[in-house]
C-alpha positions as CSV (number, residue, x, y, z in Angstrom):
1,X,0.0,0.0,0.0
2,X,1.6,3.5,-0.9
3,X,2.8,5.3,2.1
4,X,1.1,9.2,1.6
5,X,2.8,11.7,3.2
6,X,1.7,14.1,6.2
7,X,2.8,17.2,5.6
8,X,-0.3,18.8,4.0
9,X,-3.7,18.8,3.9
10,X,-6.5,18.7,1.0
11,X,-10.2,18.5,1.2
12,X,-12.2,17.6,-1.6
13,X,-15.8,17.9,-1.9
14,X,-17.8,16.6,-4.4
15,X,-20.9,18.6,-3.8
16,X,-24.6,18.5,-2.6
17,X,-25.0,15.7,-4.7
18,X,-23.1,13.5,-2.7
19,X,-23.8,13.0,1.2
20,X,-19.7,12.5,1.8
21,X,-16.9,14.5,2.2
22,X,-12.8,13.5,2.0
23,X,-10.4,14.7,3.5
24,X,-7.1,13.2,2.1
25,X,-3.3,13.7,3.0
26,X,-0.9,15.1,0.2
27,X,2.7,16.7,0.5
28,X,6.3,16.0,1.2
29,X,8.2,13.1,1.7
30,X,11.2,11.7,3.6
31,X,12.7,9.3,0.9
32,X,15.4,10.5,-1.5
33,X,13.1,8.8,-4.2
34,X,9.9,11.3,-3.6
35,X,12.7,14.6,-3.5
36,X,10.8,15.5,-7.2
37,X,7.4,15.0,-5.9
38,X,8.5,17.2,-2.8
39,X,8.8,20.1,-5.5
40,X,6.0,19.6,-6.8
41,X,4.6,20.1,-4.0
42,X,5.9,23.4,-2.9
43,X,5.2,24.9,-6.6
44,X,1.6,23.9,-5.5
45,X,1.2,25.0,-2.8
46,X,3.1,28.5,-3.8
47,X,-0.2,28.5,-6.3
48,X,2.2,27.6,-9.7
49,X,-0.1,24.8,-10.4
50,X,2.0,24.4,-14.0
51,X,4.8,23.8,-12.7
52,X,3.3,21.2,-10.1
53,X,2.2,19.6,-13.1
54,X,5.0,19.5,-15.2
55,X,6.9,17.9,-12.1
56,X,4.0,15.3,-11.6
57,X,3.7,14.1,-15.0
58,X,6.7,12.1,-15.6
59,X,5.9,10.9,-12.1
60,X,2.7,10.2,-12.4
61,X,3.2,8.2,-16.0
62,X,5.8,6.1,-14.0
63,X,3.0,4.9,-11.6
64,X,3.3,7.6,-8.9
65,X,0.2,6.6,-6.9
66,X,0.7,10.2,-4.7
67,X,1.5,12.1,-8.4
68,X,-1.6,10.4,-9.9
69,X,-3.8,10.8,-7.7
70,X,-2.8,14.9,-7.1
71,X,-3.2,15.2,-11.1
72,X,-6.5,14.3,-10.5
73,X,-7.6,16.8,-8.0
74,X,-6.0,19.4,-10.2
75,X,-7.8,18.4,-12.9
76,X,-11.8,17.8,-10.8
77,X,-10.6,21.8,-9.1
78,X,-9.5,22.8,-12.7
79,X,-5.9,24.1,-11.1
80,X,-3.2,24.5,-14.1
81,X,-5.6,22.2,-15.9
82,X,-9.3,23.1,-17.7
83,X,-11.4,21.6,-15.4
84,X,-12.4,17.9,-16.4
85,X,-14.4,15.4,-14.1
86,X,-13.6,12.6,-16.6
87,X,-9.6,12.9,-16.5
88,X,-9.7,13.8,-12.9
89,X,-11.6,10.5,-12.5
90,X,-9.2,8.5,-15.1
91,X,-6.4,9.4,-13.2
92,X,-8.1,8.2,-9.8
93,X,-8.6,5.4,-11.2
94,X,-4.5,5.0,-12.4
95,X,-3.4,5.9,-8.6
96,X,-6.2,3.1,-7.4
97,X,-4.5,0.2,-9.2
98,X,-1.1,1.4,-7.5
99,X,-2.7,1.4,-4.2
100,X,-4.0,4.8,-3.6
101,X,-7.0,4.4,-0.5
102,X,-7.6,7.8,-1.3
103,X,-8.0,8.0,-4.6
104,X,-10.5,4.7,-4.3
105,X,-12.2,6.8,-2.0
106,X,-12.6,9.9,-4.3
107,X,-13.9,7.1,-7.0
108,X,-16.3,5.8,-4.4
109,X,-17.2,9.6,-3.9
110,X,-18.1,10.7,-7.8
111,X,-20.1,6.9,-8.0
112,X,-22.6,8.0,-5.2
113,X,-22.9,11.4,-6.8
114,X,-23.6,9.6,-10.4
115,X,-25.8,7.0,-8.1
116,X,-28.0,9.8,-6.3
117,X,-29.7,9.7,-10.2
118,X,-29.4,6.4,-11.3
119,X,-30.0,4.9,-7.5
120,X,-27.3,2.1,-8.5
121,X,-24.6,2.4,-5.7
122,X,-22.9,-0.8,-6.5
123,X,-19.7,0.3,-7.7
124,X,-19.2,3.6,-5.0
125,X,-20.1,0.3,-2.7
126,X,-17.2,-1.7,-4.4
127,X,-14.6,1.1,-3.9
128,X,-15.5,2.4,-0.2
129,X,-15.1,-1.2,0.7
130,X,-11.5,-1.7,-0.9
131,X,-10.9,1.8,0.4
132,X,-11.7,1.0,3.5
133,X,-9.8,-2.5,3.5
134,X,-6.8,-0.7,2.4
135,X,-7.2,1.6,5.9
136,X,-9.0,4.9,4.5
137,X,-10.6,6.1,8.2
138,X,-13.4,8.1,6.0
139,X,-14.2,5.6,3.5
140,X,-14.8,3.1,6.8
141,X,-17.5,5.5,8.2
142,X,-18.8,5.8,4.9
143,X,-19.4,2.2,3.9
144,X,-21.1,1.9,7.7
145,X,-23.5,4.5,6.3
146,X,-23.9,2.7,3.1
147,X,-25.3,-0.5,5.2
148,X,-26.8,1.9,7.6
149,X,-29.4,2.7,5.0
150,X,-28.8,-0.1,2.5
151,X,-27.6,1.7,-0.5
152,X,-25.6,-0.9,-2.8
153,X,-26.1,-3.5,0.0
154,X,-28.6,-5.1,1.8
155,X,-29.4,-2.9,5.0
156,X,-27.5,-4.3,8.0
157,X,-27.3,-2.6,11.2
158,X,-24.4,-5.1,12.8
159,X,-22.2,-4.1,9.4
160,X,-23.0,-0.6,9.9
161,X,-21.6,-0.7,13.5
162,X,-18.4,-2.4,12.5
163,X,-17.1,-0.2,10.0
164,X,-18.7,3.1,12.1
165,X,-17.0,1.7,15.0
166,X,-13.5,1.3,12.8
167,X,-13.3,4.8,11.8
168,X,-14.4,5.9,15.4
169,X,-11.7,4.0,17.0
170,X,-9.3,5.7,14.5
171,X,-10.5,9.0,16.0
172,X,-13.4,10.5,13.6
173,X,-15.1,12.5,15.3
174,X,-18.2,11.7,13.1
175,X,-18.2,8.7,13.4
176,X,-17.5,8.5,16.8
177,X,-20.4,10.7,17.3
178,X,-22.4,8.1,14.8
179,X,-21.5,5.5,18.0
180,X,-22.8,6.9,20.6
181,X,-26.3,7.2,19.3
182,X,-26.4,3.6,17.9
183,X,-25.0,2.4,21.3
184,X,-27.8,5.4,23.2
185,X,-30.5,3.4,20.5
186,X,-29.0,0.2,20.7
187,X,-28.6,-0.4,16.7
188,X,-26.3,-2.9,15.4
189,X,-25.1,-3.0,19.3
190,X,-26.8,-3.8,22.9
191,X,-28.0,-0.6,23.9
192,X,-25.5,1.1,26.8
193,X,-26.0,4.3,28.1
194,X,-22.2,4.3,29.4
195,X,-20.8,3.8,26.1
196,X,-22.9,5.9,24.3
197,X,-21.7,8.9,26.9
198,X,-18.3,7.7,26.5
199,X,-18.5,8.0,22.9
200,X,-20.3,11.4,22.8
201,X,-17.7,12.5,25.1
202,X,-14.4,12.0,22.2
203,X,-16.2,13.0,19.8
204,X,-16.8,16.4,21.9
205,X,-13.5,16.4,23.3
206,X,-12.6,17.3,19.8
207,X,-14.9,20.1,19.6
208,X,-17.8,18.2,17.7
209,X,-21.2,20.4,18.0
210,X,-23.2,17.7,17.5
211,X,-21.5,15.7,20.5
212,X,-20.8,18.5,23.3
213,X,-24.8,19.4,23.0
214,X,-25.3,15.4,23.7
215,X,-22.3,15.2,26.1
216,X,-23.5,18.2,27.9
217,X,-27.1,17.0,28.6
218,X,-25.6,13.8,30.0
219,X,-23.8,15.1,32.2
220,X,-26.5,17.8,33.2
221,X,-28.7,14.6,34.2
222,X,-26.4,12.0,35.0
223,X,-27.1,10.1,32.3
224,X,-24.7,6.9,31.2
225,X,-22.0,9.3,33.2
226,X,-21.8,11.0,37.0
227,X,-23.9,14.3,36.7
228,X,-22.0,17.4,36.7
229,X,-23.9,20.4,35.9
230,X,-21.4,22.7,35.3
231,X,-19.3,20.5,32.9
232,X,-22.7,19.9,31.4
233,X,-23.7,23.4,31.1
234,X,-19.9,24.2,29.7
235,X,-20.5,21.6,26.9
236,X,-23.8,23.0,25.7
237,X,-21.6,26.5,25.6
238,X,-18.8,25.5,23.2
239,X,-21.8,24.0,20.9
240,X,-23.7,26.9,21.2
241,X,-20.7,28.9,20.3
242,X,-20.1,27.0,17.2
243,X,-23.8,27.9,16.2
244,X,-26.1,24.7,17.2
245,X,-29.5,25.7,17.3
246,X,-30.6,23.0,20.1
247,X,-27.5,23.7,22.4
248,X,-28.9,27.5,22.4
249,X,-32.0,26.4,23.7
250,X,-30.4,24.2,26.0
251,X,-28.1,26.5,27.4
252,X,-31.0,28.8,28.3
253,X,-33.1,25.9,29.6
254,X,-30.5,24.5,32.1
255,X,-29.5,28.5,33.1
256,X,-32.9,29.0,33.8
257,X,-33.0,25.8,36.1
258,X,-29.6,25.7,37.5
259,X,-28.8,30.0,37.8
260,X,-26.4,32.4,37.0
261,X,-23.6,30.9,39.3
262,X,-23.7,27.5,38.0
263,X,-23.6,29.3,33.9
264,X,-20.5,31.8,34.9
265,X,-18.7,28.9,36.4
266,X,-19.2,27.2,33.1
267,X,-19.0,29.8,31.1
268,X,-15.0,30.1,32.4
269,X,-14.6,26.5,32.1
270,X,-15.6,27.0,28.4
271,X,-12.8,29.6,27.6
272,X,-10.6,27.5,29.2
273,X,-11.3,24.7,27.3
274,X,-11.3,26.6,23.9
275,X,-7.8,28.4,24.6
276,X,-6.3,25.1,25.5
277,X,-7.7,23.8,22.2
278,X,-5.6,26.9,20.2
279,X,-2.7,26.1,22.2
280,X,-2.7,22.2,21.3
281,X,-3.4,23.0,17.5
C-alpha cells in the first residue's frame, strides 16, 4: 500500500450531490526517491499549479500513486488544468491500481454522486469497501452509512456498526459521534448508556457540536456518566458557540433551572477549554 505523506492537507468535496466529504493527506516526503514529488509540491502549494504539473507528469506516467492521484484533484478543481471530471476520474482510477485508498475513496465519492440519479450504488459500494480495507478512516465510516441505510447493500445494522466503530476508534469525530447514538439506540449494538456517553464525550472532546450538546445533557442529568452540571452546562456552551441551534435552547433551559452561578462557572470553564484547544493545535 503507498505510504502518503503528512505534511499537508486537501479537502475535496464533491458537492450537494453527494452526502460525503474526503479529507485526504498530500505533500512532502522523507525518501530520497519522492525529492521531485516534494517540489511539486511546494510549486503547488506557492499556487504555480504548472509547474506542479509538469513535475508530476513524468511521475505520475511512471506509476506515482501520490502524483496520480494529485493530477486528479488538479484536474476535478480545474488548477493549471481546464477543469475535467472525466480525467480527474481516469487518473483516480490510475493511482487506485497502485494502491492509492484515497483515490479509491474519491472514485467511491463521484459513484454515489452519479448513483443519487441512477439509485445504482454498486460500484461507490465496491470502492469504499477496498478503500476501507486498504485503511481509509473516511471511507470506513462511509461504507457503515452505506449498510446503515442499505444503499448498494442489503441494509445491515451489525455491518454498519463495525465499519462506524473502525473509523471511530481511529478517531473520527463523526463517526464516533455516529457510535454513541447507535449504542444510546442500541442499533447494530446492545443498547449502553455508558458507552454511548463515553462516545459522545471523544467526539466532543474534539470540539464536535453535534457531540458536546449530547455530552453536555448527559452530564446535566447524570445520564450513562456522573452528573455534573457545570461541565454539562460548559458543553452545551462550546456547541452553542459554534452555532447549534438545540445547544442555544439548551443552554437557556438548564440557566434557567440551574442560575447564573452555575452558567458563569461554566461559562469560564468553556474559555478554558477553547484556549487550550488553540494552544494544542
Amino acid at each position: 500500500m503507498i505510504a502518503f505523506p503528512t505534511t499537508g492537507l486537501k479537502m475535496k468535496r464533491i458537492g450537494r450531490r453527494s452526502a460525503f466529504a474526503v479529507m485526504v493527506l498530500i505533500g512532502a516526503t522523507v525518501s530520497v526517491s519522492a525529492a521531485t514529488f516534494e517540489e511539486g509540491w511546494r510549486e503547488y502549494q506557492e499556487g504555480d499549479f504548472p509547474a506542479a504539473l509538469e513535475i508530476w507528469l513524468p511521475l505520475a506516467e511512471t506509476g506515482d500513486a501520490r502524483a496520480q492521484f494529485n493530477i486528479g484533484l488538479m484536474y476535478d478543481e480545474g488548477r493549471g488544468v481546464a477543469e475535467d471530471s472525466k480525467a480527474a476520474a481516469e487518473w483516480w482510477r490510475r493511482a487506485a491500481d497502485n494502491g492509492s485508498m484515497h483515490a479509491m475513496h474519491n472514485l467511491a465519492l463521484e459513484a454515489i454522486a452519479e448513483a443519487g440519479v441512477s439509485g445504482d450504488y454498486t460500484e461507490a459500494v465496491t470502492w469504499l469497501r477496498a478503500a476501507a480495507d486498504a485503511g481509509s478512516v473516511r471511507s470506513q465510516y462511509s461504507l457503515g452509512k452505506m449498510y446503515q441505510y442499505g444503499l448498494g447493500v442489503e441494509r445491515d445494522d451489525t455491518l454498519a456498526a463495525t465499519y462506524i466503530e473502525q473509523a471511530a476508534e481511529m478517531g473520527f469525530d463523526r463517526a464516533q459521534y455516529n457510535m454513541g447514538k447507535m449504542y444510546r439506540d442500541g442499533q447494530g449494538v446492545p443498547k449502553d448508556e455508558a458507552k454511548s456517553a463515553e462516545w459522545f464525550q471523544r467526539a466532543a472532546d474534539q470540539g464536535y457540536a453535534k457531540a458536546q450538546n449530547h455530552i453536555g445533557i448527559r452530564l446535566a442529568k447524570g445520564r450513562g456518566v456522573d452528573k455534573d452540571v457545570v461541565r454539562g452546562m460548559m458543553y452545551l456552551i462550546l456547541a452553542a458557540e459554534q452555532g447549534h441551534g438545540a445547544a442555544e435552547q439548551n443552554v437557556g433551559d438548564l440557566r434557567a433551572m440551574a442560575g447564573d452561578g452555575i452558567y458563569e462557572q461554566a461559562a469560564t470553564l468553556a474559555e478554558a477549554w477553547e484556549a487550550e484547544r488553540l494552544d494544542v493545535y
